[in-house]
PyMOL Python script that loads the backbone (N, CA, C, O; Angstrom):
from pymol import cmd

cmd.read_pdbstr("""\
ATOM      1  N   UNK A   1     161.822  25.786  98.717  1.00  0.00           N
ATOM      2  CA  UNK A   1     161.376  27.151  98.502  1.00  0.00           C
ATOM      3  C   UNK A   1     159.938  27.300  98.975  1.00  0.00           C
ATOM      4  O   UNK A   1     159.079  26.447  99.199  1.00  0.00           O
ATOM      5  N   UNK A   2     159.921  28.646  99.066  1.00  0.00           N
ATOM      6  CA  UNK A   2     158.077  28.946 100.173  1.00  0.00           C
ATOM      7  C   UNK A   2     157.333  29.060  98.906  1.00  0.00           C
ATOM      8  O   UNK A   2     157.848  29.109  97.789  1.00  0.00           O
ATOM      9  N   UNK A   3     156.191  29.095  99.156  1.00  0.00           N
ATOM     10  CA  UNK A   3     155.486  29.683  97.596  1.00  0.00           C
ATOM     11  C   UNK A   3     155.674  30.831  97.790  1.00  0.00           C
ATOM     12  O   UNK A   3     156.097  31.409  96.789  1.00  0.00           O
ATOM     13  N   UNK A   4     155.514  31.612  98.894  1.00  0.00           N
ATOM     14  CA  UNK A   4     155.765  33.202  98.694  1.00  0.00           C
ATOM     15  C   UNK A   4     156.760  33.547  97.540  1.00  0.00           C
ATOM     16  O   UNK A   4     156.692  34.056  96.421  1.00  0.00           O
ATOM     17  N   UNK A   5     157.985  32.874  98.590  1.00  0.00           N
ATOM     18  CA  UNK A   5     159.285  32.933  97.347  1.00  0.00           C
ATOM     19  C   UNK A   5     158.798  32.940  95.731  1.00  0.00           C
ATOM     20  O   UNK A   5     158.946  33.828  94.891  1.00  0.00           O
ATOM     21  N   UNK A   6     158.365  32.040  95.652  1.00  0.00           N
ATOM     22  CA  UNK A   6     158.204  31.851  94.426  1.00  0.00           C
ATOM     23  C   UNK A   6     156.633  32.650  93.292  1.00  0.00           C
ATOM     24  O   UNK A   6     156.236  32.355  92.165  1.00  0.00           O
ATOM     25  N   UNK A   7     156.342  33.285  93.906  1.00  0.00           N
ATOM     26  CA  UNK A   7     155.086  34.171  93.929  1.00  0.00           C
ATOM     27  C   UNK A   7     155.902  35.649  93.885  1.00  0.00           C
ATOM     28  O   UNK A   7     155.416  36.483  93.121  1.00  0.00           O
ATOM     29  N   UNK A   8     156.514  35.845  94.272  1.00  0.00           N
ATOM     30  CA  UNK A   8     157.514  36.957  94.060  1.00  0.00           C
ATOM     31  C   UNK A   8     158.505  37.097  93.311  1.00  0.00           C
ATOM     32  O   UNK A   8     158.875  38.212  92.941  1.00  0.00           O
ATOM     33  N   UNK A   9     159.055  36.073  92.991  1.00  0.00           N
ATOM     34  CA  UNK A   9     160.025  35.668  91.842  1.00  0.00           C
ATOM     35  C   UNK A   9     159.353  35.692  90.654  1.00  0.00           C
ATOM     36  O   UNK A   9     159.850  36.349  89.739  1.00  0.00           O
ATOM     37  N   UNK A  10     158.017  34.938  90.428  1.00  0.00           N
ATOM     38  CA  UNK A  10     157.385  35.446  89.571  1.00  0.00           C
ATOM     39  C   UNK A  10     156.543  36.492  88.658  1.00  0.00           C
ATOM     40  O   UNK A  10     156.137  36.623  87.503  1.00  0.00           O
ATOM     41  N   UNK A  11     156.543  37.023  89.664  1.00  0.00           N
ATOM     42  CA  UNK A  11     155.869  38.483  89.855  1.00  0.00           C
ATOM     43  C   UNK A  11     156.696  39.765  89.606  1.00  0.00           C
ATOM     44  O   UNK A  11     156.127  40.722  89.080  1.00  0.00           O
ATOM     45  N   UNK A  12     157.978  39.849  89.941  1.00  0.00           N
ATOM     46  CA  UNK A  12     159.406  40.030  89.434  1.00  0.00           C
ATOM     47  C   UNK A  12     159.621  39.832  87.891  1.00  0.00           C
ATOM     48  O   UNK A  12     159.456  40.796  87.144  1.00  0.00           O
ATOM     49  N   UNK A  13     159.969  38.659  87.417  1.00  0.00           N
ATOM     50  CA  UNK A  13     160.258  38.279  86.399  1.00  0.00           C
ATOM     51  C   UNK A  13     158.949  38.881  85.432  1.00  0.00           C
ATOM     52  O   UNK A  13     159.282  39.702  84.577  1.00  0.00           O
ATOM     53  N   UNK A  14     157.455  38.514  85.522  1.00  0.00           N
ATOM     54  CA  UNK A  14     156.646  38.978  84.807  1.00  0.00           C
ATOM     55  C   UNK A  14     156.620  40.416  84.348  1.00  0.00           C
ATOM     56  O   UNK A  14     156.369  40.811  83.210  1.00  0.00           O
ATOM     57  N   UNK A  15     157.122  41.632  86.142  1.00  0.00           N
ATOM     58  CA  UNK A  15     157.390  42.865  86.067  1.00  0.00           C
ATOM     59  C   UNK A  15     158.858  43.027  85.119  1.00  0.00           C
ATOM     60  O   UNK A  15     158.843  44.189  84.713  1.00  0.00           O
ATOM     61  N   UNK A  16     159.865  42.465  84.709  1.00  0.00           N
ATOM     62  CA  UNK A  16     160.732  42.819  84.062  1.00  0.00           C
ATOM     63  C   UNK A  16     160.791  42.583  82.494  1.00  0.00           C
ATOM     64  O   UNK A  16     161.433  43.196  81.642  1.00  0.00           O
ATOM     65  N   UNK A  17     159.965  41.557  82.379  1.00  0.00           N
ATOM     66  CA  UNK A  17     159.457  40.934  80.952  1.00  0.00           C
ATOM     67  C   UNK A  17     158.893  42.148  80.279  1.00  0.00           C
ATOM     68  O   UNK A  17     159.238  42.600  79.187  1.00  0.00           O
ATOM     69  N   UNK A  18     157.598  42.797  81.425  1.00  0.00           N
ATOM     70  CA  UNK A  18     156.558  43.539  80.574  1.00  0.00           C
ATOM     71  C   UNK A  18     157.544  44.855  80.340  1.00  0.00           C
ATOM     72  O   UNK A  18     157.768  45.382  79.250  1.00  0.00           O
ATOM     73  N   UNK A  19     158.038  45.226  81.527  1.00  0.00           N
ATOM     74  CA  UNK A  19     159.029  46.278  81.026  1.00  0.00           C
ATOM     75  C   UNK A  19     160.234  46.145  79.858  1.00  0.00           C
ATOM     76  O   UNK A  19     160.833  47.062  79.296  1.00  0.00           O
ATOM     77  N   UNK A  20     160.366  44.865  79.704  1.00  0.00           N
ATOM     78  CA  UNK A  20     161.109  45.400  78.387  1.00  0.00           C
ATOM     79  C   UNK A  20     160.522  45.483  76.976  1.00  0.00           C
ATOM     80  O   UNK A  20     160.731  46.399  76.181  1.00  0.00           O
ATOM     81  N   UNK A  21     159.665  44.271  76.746  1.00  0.00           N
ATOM     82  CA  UNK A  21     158.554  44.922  76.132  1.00  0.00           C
ATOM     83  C   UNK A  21     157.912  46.059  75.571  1.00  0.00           C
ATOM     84  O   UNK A  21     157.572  46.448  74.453  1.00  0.00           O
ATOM     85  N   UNK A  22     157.865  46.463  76.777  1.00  0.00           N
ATOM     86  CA  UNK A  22     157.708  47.968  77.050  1.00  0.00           C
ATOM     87  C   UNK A  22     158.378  48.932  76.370  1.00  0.00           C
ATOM     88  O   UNK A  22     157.851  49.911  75.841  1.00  0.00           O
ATOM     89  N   UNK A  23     159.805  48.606  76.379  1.00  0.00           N
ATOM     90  CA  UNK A  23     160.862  48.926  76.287  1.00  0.00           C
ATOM     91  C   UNK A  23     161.210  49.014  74.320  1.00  0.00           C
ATOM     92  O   UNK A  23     161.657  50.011  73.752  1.00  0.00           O
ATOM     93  N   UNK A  24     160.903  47.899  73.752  1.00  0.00           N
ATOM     94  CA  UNK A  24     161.153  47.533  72.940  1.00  0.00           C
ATOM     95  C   UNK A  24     159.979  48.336  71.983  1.00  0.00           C
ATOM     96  O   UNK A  24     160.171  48.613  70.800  1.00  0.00           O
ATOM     97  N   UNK A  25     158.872  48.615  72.648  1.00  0.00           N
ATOM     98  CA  UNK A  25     158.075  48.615  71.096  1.00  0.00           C
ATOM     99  C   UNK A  25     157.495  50.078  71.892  1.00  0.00           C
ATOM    100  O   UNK A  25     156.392  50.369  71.430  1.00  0.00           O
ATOM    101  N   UNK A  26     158.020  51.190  73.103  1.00  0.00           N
ATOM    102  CA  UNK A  26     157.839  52.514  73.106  1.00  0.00           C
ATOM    103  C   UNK A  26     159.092  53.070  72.595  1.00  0.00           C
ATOM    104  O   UNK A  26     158.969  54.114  71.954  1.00  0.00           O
ATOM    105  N   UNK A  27     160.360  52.562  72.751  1.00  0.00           N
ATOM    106  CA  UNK A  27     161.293  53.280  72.714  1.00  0.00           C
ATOM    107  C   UNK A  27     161.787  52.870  71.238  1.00  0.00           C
ATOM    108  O   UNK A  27     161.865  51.657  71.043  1.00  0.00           O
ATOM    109  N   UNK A  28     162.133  53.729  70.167  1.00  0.00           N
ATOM    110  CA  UNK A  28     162.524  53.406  69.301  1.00  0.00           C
ATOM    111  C   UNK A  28     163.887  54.213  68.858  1.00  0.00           C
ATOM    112  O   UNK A  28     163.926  55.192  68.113  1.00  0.00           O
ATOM    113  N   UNK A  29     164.968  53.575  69.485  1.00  0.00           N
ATOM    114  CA  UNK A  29     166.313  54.133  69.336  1.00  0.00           C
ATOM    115  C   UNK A  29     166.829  54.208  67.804  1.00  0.00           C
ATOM    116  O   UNK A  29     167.464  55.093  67.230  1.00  0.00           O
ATOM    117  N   UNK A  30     166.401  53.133  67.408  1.00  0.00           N
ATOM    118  CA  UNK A  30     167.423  53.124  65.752  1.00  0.00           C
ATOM    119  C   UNK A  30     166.210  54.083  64.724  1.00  0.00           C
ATOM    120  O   UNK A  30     166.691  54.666  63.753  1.00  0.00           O
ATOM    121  N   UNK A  31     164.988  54.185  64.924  1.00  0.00           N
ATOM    122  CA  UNK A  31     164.230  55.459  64.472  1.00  0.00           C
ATOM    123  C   UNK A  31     164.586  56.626  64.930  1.00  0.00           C
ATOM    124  O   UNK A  31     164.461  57.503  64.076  1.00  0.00           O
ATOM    125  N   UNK A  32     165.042  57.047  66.097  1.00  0.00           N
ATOM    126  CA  UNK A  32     165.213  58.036  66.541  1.00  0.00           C
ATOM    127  C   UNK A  32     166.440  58.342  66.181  1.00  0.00           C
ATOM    128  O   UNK A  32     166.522  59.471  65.699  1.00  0.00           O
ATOM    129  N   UNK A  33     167.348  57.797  66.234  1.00  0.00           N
ATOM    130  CA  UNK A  33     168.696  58.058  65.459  1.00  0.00           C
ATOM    131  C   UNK A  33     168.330  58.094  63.521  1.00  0.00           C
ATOM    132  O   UNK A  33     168.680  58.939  62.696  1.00  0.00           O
ATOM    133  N   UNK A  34     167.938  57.480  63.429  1.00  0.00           N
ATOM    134  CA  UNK A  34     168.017  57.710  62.234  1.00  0.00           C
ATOM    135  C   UNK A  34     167.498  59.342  61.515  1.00  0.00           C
ATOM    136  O   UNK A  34     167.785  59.811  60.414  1.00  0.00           O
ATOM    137  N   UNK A  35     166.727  59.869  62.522  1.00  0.00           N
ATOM    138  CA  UNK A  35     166.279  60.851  62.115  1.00  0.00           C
ATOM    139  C   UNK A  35     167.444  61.892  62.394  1.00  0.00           C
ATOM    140  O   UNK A  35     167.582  62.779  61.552  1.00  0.00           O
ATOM    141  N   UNK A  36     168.303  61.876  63.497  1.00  0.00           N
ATOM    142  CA  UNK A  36     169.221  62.625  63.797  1.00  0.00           C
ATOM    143  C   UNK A  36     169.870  62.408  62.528  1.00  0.00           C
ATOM    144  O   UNK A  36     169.744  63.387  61.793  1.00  0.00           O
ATOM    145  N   UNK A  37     170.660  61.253  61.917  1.00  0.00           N
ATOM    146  CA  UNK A  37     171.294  61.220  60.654  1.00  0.00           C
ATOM    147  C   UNK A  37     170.516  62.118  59.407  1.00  0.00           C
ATOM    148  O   UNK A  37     171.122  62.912  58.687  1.00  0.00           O
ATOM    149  N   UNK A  38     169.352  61.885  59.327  1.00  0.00           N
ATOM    150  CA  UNK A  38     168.768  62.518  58.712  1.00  0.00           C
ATOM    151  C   UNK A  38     168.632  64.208  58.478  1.00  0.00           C
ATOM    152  O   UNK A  38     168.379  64.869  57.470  1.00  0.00           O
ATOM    153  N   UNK A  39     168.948  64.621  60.016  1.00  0.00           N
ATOM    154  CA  UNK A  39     169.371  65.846  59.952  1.00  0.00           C
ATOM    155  C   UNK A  39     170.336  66.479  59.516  1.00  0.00           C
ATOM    156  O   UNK A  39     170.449  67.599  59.018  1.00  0.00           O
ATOM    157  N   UNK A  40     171.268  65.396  59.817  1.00  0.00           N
ATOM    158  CA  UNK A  40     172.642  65.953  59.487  1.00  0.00           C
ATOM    159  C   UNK A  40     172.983  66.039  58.245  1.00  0.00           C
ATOM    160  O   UNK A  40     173.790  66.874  57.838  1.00  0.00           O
ATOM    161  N   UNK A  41     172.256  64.968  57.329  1.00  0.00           N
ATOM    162  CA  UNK A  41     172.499  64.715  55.773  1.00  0.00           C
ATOM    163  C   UNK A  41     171.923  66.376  55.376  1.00  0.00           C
ATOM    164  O   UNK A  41     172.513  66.975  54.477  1.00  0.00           O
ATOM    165  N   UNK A  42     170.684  67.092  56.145  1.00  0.00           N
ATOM    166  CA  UNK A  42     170.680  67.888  55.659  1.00  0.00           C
ATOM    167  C   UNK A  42     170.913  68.968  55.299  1.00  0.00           C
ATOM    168  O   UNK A  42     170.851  69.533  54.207  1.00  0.00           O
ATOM    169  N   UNK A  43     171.359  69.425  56.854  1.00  0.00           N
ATOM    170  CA  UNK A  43     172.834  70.494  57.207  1.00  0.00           C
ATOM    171  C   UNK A  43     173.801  70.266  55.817  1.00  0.00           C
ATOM    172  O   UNK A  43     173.776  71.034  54.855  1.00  0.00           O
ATOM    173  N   UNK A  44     174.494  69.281  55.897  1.00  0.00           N
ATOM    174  CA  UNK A  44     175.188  68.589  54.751  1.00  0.00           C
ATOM    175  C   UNK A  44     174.879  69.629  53.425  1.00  0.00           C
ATOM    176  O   UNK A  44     175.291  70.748  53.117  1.00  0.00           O
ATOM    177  N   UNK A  45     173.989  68.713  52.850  1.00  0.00           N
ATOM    178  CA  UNK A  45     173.704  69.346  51.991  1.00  0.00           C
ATOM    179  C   UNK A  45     173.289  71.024  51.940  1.00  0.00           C
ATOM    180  O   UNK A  45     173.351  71.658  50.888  1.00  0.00           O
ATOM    181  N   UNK A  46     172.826  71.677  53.340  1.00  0.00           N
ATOM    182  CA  UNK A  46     172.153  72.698  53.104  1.00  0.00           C
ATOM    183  C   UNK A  46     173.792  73.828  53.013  1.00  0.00           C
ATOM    184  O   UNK A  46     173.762  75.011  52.676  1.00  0.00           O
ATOM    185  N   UNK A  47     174.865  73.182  53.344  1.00  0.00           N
ATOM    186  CA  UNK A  47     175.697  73.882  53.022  1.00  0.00           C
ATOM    187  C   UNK A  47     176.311  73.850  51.906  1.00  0.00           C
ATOM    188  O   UNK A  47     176.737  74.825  51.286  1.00  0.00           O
ATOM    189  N   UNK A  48     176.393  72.499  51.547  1.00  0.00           N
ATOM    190  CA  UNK A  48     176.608  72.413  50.054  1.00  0.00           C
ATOM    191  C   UNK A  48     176.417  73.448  49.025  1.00  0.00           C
ATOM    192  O   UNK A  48     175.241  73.806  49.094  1.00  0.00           O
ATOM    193  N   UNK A  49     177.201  74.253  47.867  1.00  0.00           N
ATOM    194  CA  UNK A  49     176.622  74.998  46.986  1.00  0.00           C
ATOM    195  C   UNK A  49     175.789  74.708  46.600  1.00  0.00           C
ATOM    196  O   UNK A  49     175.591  73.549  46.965  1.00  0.00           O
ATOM    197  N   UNK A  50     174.292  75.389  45.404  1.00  0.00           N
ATOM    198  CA  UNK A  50     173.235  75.164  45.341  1.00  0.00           C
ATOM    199  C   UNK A  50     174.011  75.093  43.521  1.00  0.00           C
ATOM    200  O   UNK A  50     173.576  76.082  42.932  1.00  0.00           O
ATOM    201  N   UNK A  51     174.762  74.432  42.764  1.00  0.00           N
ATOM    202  CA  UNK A  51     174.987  74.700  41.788  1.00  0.00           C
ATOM    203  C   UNK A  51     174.954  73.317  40.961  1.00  0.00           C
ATOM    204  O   UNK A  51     175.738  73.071  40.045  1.00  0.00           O
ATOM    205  N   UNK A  52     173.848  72.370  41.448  1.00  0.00           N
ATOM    206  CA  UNK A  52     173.643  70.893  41.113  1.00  0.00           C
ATOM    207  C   UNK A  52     172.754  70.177  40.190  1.00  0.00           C
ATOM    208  O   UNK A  52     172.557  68.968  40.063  1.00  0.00           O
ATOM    209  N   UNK A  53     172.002  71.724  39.246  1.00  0.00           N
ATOM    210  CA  UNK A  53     171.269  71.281  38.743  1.00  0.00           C
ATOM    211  C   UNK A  53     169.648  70.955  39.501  1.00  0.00           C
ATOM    212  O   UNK A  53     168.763  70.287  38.966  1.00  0.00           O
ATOM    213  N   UNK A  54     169.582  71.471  40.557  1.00  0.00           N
ATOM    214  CA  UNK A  54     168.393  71.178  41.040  1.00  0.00           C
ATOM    215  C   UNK A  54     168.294  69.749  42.136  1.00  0.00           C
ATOM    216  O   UNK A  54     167.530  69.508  43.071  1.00  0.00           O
ATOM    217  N   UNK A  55     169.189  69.139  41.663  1.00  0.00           N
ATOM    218  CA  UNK A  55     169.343  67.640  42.497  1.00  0.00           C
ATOM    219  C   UNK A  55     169.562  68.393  43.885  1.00  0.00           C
ATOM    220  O   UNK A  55     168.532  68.565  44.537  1.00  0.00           O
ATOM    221  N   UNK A  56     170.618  68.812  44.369  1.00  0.00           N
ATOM    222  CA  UNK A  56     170.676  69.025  46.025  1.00  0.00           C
ATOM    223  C   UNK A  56     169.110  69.751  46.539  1.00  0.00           C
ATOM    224  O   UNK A  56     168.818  69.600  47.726  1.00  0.00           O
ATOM    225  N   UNK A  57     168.376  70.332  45.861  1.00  0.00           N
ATOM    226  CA  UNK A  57     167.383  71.112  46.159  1.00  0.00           C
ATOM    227  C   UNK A  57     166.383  70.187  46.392  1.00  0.00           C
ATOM    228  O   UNK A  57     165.544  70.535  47.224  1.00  0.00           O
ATOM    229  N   UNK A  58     166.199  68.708  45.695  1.00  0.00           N
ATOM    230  CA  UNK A  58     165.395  67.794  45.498  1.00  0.00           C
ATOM    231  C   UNK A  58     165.709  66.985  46.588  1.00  0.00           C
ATOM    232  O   UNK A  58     164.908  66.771  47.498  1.00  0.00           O
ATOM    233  N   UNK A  59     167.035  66.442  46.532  1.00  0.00           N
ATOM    234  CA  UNK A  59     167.720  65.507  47.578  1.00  0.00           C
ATOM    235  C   UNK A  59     166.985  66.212  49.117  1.00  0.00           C
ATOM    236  O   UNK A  59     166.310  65.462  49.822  1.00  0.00           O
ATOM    237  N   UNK A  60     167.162  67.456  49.461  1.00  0.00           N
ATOM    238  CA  UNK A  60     166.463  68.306  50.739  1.00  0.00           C
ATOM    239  C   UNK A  60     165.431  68.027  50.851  1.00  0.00           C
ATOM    240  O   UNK A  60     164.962  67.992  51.989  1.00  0.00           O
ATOM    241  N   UNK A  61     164.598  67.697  49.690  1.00  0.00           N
ATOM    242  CA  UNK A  61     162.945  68.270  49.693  1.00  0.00           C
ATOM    243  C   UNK A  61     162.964  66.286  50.067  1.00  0.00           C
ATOM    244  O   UNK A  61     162.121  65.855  50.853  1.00  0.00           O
ATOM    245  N   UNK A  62     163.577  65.697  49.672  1.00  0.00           N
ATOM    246  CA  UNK A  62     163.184  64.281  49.739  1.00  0.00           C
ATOM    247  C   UNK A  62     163.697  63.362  51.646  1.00  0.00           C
ATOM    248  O   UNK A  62     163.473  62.293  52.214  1.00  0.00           O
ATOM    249  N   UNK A  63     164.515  64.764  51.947  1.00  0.00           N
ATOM    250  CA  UNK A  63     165.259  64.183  53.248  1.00  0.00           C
ATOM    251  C   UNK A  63     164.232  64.583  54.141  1.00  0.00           C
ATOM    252  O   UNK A  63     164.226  63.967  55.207  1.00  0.00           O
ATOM    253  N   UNK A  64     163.229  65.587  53.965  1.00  0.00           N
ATOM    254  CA  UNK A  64     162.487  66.011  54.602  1.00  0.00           C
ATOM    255  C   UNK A  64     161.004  65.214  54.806  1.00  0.00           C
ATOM    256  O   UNK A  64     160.170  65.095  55.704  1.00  0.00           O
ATOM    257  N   UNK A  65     161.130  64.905  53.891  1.00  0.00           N
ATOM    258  CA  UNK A  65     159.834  63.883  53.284  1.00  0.00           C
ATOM    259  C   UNK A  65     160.242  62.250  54.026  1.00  0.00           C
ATOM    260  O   UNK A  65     159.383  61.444  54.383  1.00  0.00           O
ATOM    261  N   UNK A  66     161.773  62.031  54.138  1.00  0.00           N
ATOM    262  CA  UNK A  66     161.850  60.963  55.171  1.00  0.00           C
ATOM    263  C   UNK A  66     161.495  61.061  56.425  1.00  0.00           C
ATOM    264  O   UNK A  66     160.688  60.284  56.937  1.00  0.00           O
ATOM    265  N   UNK A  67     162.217  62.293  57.223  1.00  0.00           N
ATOM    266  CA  UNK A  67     162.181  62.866  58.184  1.00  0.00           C
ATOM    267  C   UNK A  67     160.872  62.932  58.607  1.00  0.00           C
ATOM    268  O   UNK A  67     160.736  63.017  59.827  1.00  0.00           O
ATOM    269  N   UNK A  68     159.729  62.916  57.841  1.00  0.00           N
ATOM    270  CA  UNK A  68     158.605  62.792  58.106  1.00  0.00           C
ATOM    271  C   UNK A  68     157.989  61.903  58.359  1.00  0.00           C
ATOM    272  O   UNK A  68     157.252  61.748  59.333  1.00  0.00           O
ATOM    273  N   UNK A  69     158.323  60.848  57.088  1.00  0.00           N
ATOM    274  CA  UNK A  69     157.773  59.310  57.484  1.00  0.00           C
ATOM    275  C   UNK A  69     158.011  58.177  58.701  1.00  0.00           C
ATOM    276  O   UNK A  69     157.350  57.224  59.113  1.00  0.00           O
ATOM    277  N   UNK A  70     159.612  58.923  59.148  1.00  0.00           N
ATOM    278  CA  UNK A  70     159.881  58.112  60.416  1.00  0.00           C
ATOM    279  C   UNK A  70     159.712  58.678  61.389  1.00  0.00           C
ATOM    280  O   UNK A  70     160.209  58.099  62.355  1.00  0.00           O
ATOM    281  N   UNK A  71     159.130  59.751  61.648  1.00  0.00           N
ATOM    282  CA  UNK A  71     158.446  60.472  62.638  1.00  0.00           C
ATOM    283  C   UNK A  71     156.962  59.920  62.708  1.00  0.00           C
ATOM    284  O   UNK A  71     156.567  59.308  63.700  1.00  0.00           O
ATOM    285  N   UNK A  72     156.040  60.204  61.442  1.00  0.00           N
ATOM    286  CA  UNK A  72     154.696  59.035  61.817  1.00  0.00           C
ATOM    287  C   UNK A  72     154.951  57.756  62.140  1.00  0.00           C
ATOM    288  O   UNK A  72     154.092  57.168  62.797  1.00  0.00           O
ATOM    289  N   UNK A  73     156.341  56.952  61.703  1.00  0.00           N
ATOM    290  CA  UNK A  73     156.310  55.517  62.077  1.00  0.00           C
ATOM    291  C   UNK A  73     156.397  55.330  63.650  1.00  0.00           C
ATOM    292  O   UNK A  73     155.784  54.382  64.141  1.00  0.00           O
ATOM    293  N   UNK A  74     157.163  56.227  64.512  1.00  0.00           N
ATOM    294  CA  UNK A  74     157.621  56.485  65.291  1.00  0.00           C
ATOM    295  C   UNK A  74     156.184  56.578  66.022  1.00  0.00           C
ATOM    296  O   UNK A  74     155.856  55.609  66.707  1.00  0.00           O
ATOM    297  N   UNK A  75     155.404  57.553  65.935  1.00  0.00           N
ATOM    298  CA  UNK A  75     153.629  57.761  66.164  1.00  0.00           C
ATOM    299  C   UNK A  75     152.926  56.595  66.197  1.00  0.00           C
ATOM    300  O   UNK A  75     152.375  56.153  67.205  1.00  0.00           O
ATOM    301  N   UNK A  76     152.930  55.933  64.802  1.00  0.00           N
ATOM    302  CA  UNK A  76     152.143  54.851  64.511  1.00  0.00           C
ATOM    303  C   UNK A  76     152.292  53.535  65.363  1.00  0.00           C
ATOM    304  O   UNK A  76     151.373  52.721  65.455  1.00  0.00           O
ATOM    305  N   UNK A  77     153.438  53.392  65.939  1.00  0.00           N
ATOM    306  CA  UNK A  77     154.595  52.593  66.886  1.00  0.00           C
ATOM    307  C   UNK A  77     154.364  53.074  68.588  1.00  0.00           C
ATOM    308  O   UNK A  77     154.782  52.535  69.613  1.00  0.00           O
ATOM    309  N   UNK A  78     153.660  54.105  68.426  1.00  0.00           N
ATOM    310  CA  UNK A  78     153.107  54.421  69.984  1.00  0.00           C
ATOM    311  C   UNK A  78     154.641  55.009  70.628  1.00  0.00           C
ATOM    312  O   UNK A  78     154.742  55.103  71.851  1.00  0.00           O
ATOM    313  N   UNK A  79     155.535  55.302  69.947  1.00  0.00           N
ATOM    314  CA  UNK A  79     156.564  56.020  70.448  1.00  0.00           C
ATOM    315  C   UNK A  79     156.767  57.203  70.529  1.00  0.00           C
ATOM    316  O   UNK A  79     157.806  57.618  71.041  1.00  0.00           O
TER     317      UNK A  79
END
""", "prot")
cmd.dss("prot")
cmd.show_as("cartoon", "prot")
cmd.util.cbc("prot")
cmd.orient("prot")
């Protein structure tokens, strides 16, 4: 093998490393889904009758309050 070869192969490999990397700690799929679930729990509930004693009203106020925290984690995570 030339060194070129191998100066390019490396250079390659280093470029695919950093990109996943990259990959791994901008892109945050299972946060980002989770928030979609999160939505949906609330639809959920927001159709739900309101006749629960206050719990479904709380359960909302608390899905929202997630919805929030994994959105700053998501921030805090450079995503």
């Amino acid at each position: 093998m030339t060194t070129s070869f191998v100066r390019k192969a490396l250079l390659g490999t280093a470029i695919a490393a950093s990109m996943g990397i990259g990959y791994a700690i901008g892109a945050q799929p299972h946060m980002t889904a989770s928030i979609g679930l999160l939505q949906s729990a609330r639809a959920e509930l927001g159709a739900a009758t309101p006749n629960k004693g206050g719990h479904r009203e709380r359960a909302m106020q608390l899905i929202d309050q997630a919805i929030g925290e994994v959105r700053a984690g998501i921030a805090f995570a450079g995503g």
